[in-house]
Backbone as a ProteinNet text record, in pm:
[ID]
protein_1_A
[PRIMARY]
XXXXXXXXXXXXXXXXXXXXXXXXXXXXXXXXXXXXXXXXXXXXXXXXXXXXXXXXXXXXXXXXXXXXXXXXXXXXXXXXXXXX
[TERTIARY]
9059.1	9135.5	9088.4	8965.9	8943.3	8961.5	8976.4	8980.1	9106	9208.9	9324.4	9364.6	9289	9330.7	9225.3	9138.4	9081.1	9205.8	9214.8	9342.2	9434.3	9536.3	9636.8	9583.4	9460.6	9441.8	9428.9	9357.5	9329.2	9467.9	9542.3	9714.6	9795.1	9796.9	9841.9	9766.9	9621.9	9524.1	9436.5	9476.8	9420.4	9271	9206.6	9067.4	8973.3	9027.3	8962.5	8912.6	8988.9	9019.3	8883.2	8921.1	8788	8704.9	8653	8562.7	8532.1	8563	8528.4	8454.7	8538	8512.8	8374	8353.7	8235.1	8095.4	8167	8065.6	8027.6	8125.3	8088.6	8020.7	8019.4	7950.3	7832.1	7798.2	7636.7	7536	7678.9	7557.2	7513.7	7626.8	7555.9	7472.8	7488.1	7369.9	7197.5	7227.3	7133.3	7042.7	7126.2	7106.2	7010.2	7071	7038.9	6886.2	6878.6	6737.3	6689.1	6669	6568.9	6546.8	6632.8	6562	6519.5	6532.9	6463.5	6298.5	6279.3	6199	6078.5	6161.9	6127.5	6069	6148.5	6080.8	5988.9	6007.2	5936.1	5772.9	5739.5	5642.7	5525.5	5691.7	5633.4	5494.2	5614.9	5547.6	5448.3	5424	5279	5171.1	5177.4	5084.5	5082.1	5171.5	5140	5040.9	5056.6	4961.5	4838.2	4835.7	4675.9	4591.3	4668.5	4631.2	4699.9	4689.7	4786.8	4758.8	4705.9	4630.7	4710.7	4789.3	4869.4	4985.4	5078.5	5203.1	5281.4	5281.6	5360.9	5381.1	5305.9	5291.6	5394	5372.8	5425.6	5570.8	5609.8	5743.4	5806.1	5778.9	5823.1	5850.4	5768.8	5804.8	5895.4	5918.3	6011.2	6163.1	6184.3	6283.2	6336.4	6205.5	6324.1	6364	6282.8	6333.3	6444.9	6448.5	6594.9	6679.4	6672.4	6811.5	6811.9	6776.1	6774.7	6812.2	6724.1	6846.7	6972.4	7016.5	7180.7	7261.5	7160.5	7286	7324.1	7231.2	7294.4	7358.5	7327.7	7412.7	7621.2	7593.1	7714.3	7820.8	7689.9	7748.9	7826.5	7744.8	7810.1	7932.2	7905.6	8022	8142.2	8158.4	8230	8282.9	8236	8282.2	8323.9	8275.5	8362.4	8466.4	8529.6	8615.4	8761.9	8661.9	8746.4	8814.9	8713.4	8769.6	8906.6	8867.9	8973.2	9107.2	9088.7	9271	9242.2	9226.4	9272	9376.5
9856.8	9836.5	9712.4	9716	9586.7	9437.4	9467.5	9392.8	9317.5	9395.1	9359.7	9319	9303.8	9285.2	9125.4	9104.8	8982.9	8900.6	8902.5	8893.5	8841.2	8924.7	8870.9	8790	8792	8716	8553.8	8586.2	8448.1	8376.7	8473.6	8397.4	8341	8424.1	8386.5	8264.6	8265.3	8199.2	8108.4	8062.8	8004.3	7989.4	7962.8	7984.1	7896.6	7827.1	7723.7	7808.9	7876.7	7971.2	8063.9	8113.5	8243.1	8178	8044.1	8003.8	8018.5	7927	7917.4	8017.8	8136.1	8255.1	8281.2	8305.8	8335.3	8235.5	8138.4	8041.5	8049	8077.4	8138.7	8246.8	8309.7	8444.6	8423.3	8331.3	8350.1	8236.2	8159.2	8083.6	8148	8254.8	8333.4	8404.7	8516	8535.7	8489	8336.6	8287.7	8251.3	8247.8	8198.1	8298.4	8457.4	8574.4	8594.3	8582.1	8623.9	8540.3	8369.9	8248.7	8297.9	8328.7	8342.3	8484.6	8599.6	8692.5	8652.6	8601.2	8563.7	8483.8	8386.6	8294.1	8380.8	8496.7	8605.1	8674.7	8714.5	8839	8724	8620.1	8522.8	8520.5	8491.8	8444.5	8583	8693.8	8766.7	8829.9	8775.9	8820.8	8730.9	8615.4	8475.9	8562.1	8567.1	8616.2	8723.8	8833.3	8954.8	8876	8815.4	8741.4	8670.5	8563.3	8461.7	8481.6	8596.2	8591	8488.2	8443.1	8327.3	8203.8	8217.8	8065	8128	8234.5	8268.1	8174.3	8048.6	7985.5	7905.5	7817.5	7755.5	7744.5	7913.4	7984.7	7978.3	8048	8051.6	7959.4	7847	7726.9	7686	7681.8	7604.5	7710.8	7861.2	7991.4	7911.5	7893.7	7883.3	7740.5	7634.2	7500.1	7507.9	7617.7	7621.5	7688.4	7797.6	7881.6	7798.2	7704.9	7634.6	7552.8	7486.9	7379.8	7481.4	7587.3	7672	7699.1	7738.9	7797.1	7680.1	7569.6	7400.2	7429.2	7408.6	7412.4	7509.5	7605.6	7749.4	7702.9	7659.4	7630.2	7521.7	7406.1	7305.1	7332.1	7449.8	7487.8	7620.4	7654.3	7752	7680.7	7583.4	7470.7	7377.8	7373.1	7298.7	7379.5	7499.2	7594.2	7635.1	7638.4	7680.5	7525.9	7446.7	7298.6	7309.7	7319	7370	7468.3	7542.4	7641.9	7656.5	7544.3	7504.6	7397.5	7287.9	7183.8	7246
2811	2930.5	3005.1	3014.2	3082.5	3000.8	2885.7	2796.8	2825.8	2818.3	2887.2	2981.6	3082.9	3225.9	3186.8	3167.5	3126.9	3048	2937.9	2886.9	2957.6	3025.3	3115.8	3215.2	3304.2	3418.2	3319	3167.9	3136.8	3090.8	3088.6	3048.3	3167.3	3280	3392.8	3428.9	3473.3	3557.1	3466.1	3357.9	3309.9	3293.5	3188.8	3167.4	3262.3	3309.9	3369.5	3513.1	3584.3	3702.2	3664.5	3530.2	3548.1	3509.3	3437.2	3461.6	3566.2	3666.6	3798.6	3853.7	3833	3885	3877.9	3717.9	3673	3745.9	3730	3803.5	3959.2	4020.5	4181.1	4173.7	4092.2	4058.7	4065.3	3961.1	3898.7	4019.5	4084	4202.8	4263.6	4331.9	4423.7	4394.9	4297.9	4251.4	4227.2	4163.7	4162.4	4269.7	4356.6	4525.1	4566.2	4562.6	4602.9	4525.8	4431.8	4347.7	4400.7	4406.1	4487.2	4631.1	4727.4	4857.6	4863.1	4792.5	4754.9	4725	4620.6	4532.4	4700.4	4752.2	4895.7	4923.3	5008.7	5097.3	5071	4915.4	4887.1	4882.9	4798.6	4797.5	4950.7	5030.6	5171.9	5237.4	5229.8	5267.8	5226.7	5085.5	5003.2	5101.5	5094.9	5134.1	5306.5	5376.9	5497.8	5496.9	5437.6	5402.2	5355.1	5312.8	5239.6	5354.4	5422.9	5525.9	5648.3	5754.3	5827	5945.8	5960	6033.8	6037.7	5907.1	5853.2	5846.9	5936.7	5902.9	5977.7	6066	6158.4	6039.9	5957.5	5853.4	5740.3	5671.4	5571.2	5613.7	5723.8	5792	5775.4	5800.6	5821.9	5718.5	5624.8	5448.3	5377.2	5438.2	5367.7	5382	5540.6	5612.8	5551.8	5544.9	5483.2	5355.4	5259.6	5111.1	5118.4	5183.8	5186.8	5185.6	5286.7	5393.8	5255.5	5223.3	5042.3	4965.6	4932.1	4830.7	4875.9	4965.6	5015.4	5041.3	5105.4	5067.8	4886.6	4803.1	4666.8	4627.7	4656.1	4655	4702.5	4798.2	4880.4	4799	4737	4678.1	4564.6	4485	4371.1	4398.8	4508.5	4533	4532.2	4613.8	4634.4	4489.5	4448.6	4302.4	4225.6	4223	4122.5	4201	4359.9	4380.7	4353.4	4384	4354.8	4233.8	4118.2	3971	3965.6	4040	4019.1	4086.4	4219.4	4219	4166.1	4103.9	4034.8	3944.1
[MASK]
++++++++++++++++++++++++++++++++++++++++++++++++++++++++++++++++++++++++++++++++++++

C-alpha cells in the first residue's frame, strides 16, 4: 500500500519533488541530532567545570545558531528544488 501511494505521488509530483522531500527531511533531522549532540556535550563540560559555564554557553549557543543557518540553507534549496 504504501508502495503505491509512493508510486502515484512519484507520477503526479515528479521525482525531483520527493527528492526534495526526502531531502528536507534528512536536514532537519540532521540539524536535530547536531544541536542535540551541542546540548547534550555542553551540558556534560558544564557538570565537569561549572566555573566555566558563561564560557561553554556561549560557544553552545554560536554553534547551534551555525548549525540551524545550514540547516535553514538546505531546507531552502530543497524546497527551491521542488517548485522548480
Amino acid at each position: 500500500m504504501l508502495l503505491n501511494v509512493l508510486l502515484q505521488a512519484a507520477s503526479e509530483a515528479g521525482t525531483a519533488a520527493i527528492g526534495a522531500g526526502i531531502g528536507a527531511g534528512l536536514v532537519a533531522l540532521g540539524a536535530g541530532l547536531g544541536i542535540g549532540r551541542i546540548g547534550g556535550s555542553a551540558t556534560e563540560a558544564i557538570a565537569r567545570q561549572p566555573e566555566a559555564s558563561g564560557k561553554i554557553q556561549t560557544a553552545m549557543i554560536i554553534a547551534a545558531a551555525l548549525l540551524e543557518g545550514v540547516a535553514l540553507f538546505g531546507v531552502v534549496v530543497c524546497f527551491l528544488i521542488a517548485t522548480r
